[in-house]
Backbone bond lengths (Angstrom), bond angles and torsions (degrees), N, CA, C in turn:
res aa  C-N    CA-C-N  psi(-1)  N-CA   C-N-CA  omega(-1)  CA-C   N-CA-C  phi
1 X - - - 1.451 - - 1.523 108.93 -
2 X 0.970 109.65 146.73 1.854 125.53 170.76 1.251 113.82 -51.07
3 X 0.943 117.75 173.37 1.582 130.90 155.89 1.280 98.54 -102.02
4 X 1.609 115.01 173.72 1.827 109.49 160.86 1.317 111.85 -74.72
5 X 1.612 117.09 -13.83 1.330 111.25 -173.57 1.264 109.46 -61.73
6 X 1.559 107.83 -65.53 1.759 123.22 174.00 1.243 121.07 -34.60
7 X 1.329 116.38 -41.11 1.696 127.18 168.24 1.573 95.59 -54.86
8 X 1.363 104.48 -71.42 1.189 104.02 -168.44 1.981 125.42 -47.98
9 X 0.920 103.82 -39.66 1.698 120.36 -176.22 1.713 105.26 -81.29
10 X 1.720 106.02 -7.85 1.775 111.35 -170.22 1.241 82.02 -82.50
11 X 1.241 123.55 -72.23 1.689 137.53 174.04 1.209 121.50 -10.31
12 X 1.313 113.95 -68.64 1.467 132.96 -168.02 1.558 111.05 -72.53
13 X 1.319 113.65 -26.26 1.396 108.27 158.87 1.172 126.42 -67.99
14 X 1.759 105.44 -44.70 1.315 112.10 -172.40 1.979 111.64 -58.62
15 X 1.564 109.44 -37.05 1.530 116.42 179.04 1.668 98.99 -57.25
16 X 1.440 98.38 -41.58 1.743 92.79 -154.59 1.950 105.95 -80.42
17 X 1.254 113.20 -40.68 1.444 112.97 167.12 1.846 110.31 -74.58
18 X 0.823 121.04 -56.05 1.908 136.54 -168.99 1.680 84.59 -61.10
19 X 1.014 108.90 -98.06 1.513 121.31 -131.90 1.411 103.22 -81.17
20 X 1.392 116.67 -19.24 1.721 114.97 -169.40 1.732 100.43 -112.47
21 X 1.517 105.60 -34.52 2.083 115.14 -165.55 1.586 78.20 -68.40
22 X 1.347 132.42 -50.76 1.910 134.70 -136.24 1.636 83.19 -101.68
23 X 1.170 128.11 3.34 1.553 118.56 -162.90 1.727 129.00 35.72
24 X 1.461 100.20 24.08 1.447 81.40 165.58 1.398 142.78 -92.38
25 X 1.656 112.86 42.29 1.172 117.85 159.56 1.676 101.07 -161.78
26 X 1.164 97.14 88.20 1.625 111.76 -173.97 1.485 120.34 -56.95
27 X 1.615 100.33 8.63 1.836 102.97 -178.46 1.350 93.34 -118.22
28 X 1.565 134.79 12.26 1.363 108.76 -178.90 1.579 91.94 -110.30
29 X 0.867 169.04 -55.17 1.978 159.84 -178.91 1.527 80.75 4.77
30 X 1.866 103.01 -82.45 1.527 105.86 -164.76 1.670 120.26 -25.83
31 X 1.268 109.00 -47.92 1.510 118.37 -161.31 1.447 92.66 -86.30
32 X 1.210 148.57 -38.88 1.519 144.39 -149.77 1.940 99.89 -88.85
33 X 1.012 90.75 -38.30 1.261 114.72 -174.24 1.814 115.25 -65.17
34 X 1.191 111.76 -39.28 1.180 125.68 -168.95 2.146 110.40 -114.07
35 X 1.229 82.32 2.40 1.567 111.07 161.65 1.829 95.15 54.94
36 X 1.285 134.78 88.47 1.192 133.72 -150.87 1.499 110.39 166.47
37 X 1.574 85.22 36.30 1.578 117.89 164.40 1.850 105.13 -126.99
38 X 1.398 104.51 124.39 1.387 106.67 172.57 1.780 99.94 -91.44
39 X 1.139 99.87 149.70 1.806 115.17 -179.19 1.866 93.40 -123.83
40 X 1.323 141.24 81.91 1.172 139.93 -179.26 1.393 101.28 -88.06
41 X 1.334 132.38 136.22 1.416 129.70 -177.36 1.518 103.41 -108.64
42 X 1.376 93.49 143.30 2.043 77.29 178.96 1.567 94.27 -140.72
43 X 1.336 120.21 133.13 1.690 141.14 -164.28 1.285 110.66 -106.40
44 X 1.422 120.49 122.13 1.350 106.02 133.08 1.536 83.18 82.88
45 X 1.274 148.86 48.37 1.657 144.42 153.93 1.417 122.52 -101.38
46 X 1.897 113.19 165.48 1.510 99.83 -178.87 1.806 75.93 -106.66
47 X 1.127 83.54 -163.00 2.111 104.48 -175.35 1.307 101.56 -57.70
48 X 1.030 131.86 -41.46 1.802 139.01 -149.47 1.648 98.99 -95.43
49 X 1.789 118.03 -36.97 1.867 110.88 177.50 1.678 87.45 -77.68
50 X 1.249 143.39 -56.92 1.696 133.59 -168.74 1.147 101.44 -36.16
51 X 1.419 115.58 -60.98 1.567 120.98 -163.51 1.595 97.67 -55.76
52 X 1.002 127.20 -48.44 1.541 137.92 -161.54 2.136 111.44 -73.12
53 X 1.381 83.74 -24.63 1.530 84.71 171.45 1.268 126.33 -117.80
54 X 1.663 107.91 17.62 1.543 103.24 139.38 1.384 111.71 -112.17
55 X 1.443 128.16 5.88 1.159 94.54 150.97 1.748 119.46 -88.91
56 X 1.091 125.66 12.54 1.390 134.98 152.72 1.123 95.33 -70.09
57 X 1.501 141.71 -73.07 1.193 116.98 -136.16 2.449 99.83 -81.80
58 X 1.568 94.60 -18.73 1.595 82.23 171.03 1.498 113.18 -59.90
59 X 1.398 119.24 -28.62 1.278 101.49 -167.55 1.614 110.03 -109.84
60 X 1.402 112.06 18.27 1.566 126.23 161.26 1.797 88.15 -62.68
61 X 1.250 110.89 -64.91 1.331 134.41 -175.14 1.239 117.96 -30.95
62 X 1.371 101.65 -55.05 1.828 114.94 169.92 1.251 100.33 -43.22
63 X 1.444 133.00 -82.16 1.321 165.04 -150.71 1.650 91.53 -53.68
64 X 1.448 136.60 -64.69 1.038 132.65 -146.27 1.367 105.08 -127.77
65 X 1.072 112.10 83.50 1.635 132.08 -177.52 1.586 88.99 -55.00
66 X 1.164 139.91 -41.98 1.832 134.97 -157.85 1.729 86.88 -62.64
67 X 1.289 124.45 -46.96 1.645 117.34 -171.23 1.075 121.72 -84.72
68 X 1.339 109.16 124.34 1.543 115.47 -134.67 2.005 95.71 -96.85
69 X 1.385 103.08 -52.78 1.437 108.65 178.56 1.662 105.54 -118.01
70 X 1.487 99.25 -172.90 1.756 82.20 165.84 1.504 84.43 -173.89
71 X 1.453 104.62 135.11 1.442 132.89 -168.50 1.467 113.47 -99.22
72 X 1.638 134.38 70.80 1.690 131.75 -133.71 2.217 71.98 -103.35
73 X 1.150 79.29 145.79 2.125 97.38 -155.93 1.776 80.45 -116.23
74 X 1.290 118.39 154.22 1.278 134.22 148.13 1.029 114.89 -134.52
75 X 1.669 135.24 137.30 1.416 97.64 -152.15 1.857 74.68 -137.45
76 X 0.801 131.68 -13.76 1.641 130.04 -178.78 1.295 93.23 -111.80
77 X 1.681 152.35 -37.22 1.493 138.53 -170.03 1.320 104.06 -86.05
78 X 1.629 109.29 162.57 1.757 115.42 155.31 1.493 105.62 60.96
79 X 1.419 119.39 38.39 1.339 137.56 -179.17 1.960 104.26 -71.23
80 X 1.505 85.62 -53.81 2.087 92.97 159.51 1.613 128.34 -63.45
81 X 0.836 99.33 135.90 1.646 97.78 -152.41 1.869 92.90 -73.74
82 X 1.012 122.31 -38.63 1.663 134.41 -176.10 1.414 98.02 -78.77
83 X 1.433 133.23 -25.73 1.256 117.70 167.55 1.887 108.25 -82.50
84 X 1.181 112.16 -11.68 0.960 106.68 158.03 1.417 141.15 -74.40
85 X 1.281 96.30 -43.66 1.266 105.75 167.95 1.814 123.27 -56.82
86 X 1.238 100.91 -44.39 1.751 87.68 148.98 1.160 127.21 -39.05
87 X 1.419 124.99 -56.16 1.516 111.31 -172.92 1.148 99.92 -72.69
88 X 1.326 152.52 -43.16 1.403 122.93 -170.90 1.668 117.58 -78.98
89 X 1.220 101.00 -16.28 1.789 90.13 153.86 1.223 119.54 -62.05
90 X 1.353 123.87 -47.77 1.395 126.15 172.07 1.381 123.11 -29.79
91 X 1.787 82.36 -67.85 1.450 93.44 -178.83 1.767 140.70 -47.87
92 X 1.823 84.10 -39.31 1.582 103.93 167.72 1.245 110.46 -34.21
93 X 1.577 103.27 -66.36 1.701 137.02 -163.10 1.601 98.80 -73.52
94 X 1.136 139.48 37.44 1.293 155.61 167.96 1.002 119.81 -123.49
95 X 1.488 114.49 -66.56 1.407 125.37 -176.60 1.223 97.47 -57.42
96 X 1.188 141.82 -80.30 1.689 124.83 163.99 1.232 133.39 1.31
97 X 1.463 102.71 -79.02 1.752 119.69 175.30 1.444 103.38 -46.89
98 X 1.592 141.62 -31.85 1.086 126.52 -161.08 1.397 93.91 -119.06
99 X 0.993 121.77 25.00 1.729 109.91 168.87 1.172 137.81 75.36
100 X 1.580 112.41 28.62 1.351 138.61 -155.62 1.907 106.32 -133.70
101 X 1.567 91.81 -18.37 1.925 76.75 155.66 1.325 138.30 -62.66
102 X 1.754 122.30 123.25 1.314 94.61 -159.88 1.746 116.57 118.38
103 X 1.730 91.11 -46.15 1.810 108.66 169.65 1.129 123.93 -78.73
104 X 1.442 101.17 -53.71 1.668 130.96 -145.85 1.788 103.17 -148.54
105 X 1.335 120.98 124.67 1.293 113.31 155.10 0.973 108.24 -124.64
106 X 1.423 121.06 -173.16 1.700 119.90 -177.77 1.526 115.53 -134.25
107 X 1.366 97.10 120.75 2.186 99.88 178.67 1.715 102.11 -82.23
108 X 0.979 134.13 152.13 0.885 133.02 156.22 1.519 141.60 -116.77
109 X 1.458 126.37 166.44 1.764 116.90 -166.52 1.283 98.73 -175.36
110 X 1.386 94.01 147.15 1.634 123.66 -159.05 1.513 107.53 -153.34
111 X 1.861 97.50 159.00 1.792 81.80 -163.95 1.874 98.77 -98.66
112 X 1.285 99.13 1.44 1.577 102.64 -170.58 2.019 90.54 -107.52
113 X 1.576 126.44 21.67 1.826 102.90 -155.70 1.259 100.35 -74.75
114 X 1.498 91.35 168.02 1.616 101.63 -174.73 1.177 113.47 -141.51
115 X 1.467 140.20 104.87 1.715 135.26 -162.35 1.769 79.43 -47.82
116 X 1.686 109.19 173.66 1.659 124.85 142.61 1.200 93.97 -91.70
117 X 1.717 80.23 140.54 1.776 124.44 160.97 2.131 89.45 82.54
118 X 0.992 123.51 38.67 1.773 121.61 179.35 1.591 104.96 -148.36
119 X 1.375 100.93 114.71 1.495 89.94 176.07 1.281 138.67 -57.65
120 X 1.225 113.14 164.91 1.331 112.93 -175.17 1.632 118.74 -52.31
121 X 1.038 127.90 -55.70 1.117 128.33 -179.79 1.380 110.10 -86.00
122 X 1.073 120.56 41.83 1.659 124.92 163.55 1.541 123.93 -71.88
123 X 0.975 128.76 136.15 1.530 133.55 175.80 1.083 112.41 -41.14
124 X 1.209 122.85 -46.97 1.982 156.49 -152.89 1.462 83.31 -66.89
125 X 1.671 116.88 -72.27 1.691 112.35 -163.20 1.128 121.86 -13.07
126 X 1.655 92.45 -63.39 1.958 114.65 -177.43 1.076 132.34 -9.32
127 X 1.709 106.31 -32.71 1.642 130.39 -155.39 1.891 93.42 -64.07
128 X 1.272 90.63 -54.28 1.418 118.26 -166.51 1.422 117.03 -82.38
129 X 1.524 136.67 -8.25 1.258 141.17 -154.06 1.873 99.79 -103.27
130 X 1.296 102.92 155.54 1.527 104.02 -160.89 1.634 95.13 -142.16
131 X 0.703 107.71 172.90 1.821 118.55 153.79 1.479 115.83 -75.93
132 X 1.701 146.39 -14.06 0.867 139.29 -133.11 1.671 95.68 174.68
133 X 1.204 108.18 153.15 1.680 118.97 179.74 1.609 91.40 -93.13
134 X 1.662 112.42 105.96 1.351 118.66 177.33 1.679 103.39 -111.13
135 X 1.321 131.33 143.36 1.895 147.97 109.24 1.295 112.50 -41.12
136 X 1.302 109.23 103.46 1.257 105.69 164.43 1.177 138.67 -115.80
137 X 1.621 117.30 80.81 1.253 132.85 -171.91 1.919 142.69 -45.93
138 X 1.399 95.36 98.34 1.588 80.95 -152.70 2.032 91.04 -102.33
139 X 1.057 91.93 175.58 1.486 109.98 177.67 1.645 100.80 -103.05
140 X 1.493 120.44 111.90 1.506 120.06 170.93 1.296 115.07 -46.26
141 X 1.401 108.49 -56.06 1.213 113.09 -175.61 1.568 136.31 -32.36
142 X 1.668 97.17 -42.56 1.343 118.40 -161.31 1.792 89.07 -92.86
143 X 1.385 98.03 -47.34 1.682 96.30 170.71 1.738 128.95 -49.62
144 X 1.017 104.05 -42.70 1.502 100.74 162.03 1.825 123.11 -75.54
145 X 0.950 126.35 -33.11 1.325 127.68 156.64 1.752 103.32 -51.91
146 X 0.883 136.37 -67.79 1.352 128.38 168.98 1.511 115.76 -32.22
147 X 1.253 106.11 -72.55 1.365 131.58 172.14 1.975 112.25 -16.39
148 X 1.624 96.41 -52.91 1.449 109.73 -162.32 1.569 84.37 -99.46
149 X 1.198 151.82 -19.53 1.467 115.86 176.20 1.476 94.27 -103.84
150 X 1.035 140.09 7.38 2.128 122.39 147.78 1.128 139.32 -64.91
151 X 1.534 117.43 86.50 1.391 107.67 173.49 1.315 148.59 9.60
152 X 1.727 104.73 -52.63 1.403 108.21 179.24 1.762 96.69 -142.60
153 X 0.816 117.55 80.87 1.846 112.22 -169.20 1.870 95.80 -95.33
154 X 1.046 119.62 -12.60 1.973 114.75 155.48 1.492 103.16 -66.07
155 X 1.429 119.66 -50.12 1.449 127.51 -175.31 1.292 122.33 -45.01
156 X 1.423 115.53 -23.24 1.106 128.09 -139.80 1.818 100.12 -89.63
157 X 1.032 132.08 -25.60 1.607 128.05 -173.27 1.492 103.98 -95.19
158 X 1.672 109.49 -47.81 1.493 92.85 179.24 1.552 123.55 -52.98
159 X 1.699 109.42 -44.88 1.332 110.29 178.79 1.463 114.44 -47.72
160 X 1.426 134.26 -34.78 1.378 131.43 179.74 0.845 121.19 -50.74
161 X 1.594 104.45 -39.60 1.479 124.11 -153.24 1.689 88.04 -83.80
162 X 0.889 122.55 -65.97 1.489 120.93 170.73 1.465 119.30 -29.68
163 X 1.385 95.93 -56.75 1.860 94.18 168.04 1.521 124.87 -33.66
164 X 1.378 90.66 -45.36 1.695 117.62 -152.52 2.038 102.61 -82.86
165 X 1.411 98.54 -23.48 1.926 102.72 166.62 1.342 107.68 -79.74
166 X 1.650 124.60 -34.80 1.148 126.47 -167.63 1.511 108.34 -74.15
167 X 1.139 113.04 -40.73 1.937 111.52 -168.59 1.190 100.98 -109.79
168 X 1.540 119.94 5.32 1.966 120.61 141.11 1.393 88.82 75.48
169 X 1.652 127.26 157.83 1.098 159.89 165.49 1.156 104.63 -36.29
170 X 1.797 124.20 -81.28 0.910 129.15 -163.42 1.965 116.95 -67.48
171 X 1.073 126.46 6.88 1.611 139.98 135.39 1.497 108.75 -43.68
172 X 1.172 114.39 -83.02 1.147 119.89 -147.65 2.195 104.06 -78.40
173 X 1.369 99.66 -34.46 1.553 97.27 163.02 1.623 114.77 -51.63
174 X 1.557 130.95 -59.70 1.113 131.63 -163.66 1.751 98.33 -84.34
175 X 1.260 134.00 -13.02 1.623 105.57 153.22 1.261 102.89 -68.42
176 X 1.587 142.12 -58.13 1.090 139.32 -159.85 1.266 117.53 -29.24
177 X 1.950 110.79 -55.34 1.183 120.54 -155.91 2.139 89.62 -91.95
178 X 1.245 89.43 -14.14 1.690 92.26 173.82 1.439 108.97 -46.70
179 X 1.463 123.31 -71.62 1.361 163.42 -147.88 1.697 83.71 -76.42
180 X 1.329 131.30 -65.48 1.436 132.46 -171.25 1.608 116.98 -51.67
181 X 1.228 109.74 0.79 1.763 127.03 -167.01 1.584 94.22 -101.81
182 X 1.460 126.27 -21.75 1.504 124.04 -127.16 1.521 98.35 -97.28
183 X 1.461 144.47 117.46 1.158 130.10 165.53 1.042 135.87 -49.52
């Protein structure tokens, strides 16, 4: 088993090589960079403490305007990708219920994801695949300000997805298991 550190340091590679080196999310450099990403690890939960610790971590969020996103990690739950997918329905259906549609939405990533209707072993997944069953809590607000100064922010998934045929499956598996070595 991990530490939270290792979770934590699996992550931070994966944002800083995956998602920021491959550019597929051209608003996080800013945030990674300026260290104003929370990485909260959460152990060992049933459906009802997950649900409960993002809405902790939305209202960490409230509280601390300096943290800009926050990356809530499970690193032993929601190992099944369909049991996952429950919780982020949940979760959806939370942020709502508690008055945070509008605040906060949630991206999500998994190390097994799978668009619907795309096979499993599709290139495409990649977009979405993590080291860890992550919530990824963004601030709308800040997301649409992003949103409106990007050139092409529709552009923005197909090109991944394109990325993600070009440097083939087996890329992104052997960083994975790269990153899973990493102290």
């Amino acid at each position: 088993m991990y530490s939270n550190q290792q979770v934590i340091n699996q992550c931070k590679l994966w944002v800083e090589k995956i998602i920021i080196g491959l550019n597929f999310c051209p608003f996080a450099k800013k945030e990674f960079v300026q260290n104003t990403i929370a990485y909260p690890v959460i152990r060992n939960v049933d459906l009802a403490t997950a649900l409960q610790s993002l809405l902790n971590e939305c209202k960490r969020l409230d509280d601390h305007p300096e943290i800009e996103t926050s990356l809530v990690i499970y690193p032993e739950n929601f190992q099944y990708f369909y049991d996952y997918l429950e919780l982020v329905n949940m979760a959806e259906n939370l942020i709502v219920a508690e008055g945070y549609e509008g605040v906060y939405q949630i991206a999500s990533f998994h190390p097994d994801y799978m668009f619907n209707g795309v096979d499993e072993d599709d290139e495409s997944n990649f977009t979405n695949r993590s080291p860890f069953p992550i919530l990824h809590v963004i601030r709308e607000q800040s997301m649409e300000r992003a949103v409106n100064a990007h050139p092409d922010p529709e552009g923005i998934p197909d090109r991944n997805i394109e990325l993600c045929y070009e440097k083939g499956s087996n890329f992104f598996k052997q960083f994975l298991v790269s990153i899973s070595k990493e102290k």
